[in-house]
N, C-alpha and C positions, 0 to 999 in steps of 0.2 A: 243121192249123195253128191253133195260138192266138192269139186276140189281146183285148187288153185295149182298152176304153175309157173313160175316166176323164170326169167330170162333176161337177158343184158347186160350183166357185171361185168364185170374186167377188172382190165388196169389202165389206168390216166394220170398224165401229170397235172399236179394241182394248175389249175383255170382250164382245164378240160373239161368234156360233158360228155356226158354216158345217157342215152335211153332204157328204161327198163319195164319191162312188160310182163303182165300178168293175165294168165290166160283161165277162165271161167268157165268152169262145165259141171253142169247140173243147176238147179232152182234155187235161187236166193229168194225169190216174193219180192212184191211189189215194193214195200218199204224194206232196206235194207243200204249199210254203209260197208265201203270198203276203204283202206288205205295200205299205206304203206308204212313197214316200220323198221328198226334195223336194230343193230343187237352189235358191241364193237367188243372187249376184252373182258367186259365185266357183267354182270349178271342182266342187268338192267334192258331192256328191251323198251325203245325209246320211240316215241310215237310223232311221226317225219310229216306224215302229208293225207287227209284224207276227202274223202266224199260221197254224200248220201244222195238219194234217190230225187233229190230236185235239183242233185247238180249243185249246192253249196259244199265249196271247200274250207276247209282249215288245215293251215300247217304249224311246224313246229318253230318255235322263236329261232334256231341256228338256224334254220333252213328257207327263212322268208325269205322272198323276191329272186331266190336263185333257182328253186325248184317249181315245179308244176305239174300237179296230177292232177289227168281228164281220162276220159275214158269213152272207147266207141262200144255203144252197147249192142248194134248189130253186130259188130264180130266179138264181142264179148270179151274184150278187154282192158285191162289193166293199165296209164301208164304213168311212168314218173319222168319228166323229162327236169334233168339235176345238168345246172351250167354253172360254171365259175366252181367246180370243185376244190375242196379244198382237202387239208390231209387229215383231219379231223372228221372229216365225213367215211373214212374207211371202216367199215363195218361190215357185215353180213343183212341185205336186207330181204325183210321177209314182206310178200301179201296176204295181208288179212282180212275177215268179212264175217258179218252179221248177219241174219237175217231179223225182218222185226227189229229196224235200227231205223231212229228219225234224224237223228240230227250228229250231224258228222264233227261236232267240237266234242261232245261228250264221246264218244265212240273213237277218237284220236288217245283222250286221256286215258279210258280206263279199260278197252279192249284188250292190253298186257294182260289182264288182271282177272278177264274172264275164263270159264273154266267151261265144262260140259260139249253134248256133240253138233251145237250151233255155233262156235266158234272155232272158225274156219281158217286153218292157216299153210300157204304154200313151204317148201322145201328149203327156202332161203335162194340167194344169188352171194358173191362176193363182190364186193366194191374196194378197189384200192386204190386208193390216191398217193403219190407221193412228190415231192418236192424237185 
């Protein structure tokens, strides 16, 4: 059984940076993507930053060149490191993961979307930004 747990929300003031970390336990397999995604006032669950199993990233159009998720796979983590915050980045974000996932552009767009017990999703963190 997988499960994620996600850590390092807060509060910042916009041009601040926040790290946030997601921690991995149990077997994903060999091919498999994770990212990060966050969720702000409205239904929508919005897909931030991700990366699959050779190590290619993709992120979201807001979120370019300000964020960065890598990950150390010997201590089996998660991370988004988010600079230049802004107040429109305040949302609830959540880590998510696949197993049996190749490529991390597809796996950004439509993992919201997925349903059943391979689609693996941590507890949330809060991120607030303000002004």
């Amino acid at each position: 059984q997988v499960q994620l747990a996600e850590s390092g929300g807060g509060s910042v003031q916009a041009g601040g940076s926040l790290r946030l970390a997601c921690v991995v336990s149990g077997a994903l397999g060999r091919h498999h993507c994770m990212g990060w995604f966050r969720q702000g006032s409205g239904p929508v669950r919005e897909g931030v930053a991700a990366i699959d199993s050779d190590g290619i990233t993709t992120y979201g159009r807001s979120v370019r060149g300000r964020f960065t998720i890598s990950k150390d796979n010997g201590k089996r983590i998660l991370y988004l490191q988010m600079n230049n915050l802004k107040r429109e980045d305040t949302a609830v974000y959540y880590c998510g993961a696949e197993p049996a996932c190749e490529y991390s552009d597809y796996f950004l767009s439509n993992f919201p979307d997925v349903r059943g017990p391979t689609a693996y999703w941590g507890q949330g963190t809060q991120v607030t930004v303000s002004e």
